[in-house]
C-alpha positions in Angstrom: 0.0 0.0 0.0 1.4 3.9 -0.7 2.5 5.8 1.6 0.8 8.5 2.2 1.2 12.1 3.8 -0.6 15.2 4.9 -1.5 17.8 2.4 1.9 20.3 1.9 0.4 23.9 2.8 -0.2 26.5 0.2 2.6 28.7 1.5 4.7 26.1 0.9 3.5 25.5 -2.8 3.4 28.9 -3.8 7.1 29.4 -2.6 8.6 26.3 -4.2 6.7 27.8 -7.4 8.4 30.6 -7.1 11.9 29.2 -6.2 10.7 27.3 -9.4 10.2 29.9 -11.8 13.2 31.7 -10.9 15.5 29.3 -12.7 18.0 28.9 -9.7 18.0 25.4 -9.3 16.5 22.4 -11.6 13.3 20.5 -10.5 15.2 17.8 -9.2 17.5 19.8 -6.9 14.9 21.9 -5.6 12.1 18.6 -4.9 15.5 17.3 -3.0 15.7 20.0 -1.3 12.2 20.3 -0.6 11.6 16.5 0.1 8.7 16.3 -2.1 8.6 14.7 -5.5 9.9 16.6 -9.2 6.7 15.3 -10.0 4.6 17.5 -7.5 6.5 20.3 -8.1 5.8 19.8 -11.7 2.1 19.5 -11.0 2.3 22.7 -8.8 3.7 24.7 -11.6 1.4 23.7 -14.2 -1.4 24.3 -11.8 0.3 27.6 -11.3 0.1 28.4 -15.0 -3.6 27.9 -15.2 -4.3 30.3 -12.4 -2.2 32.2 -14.4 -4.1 32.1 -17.2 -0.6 31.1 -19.2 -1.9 26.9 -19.7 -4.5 25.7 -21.9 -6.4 22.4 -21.4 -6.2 23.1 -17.6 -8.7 23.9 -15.1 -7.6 27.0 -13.1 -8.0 26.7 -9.2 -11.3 28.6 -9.1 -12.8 26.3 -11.9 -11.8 23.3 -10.1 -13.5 24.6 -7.1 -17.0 25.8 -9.0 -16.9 22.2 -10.2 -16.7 20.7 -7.3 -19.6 22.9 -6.0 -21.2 22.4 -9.3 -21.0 18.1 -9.1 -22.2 18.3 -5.4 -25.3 20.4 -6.3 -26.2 17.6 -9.4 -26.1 15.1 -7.2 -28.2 16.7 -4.8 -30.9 17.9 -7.4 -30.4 13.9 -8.9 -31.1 12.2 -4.9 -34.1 15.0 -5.0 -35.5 13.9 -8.1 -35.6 10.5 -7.2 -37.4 10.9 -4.4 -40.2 12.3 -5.7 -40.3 9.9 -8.1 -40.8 7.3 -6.3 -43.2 9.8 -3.9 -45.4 10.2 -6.8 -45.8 6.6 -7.6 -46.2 5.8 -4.2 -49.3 8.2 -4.3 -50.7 7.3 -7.5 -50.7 3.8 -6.1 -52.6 5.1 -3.0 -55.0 6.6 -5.1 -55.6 3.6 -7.3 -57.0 1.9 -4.6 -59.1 4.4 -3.9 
């Protein structure tokens, strides 16, 4: 099974992004320095470049979040509708007997 570990913090994101961007050190060297993956770090900056706005094909931050909200809501309204459904055949039964 992976191992797994806590969320990094956004503070700490943001600044390897930046130690990223400025060219000092390779993605490699800085994840070792870092001790997180060249593979986050890589996800972090193209993440970084959609907020930006500089990255096709990628959801930006604040897309990814009115998704989210967007998916929870559909599955609300879909639970919602089948209630009902099944309340109104319930109560067409009820009247059938009727």
């Amino acid at each position: 099974m992976p191992r797994t570990r806590p969320p990094y913090p956004p503070g700490f994101r943001v600044e390897a992004v930046r130690m990223l961007r400025a060219g000092v050190r390779s993605s490699r060297q800085l994840a070792a320095e870092l001790g997180c993956s060249e593979q986050t770090l890589r996800n972090w900056w193209r993440q970084d470049e959609a907020d930006r706005g500089e990255r096709d094909g990628v959801l930006s931050w604040e897309e990814r979040q009115r998704l989210r909200e967007l998916e929870r809501e559909n599955k609300l309204l879909r639970q919602e509708r089948e209630i009902l459904k099944r309340a109104a055949a319930f109560f067409a039964r009820e009247t059938d007997r009727l």
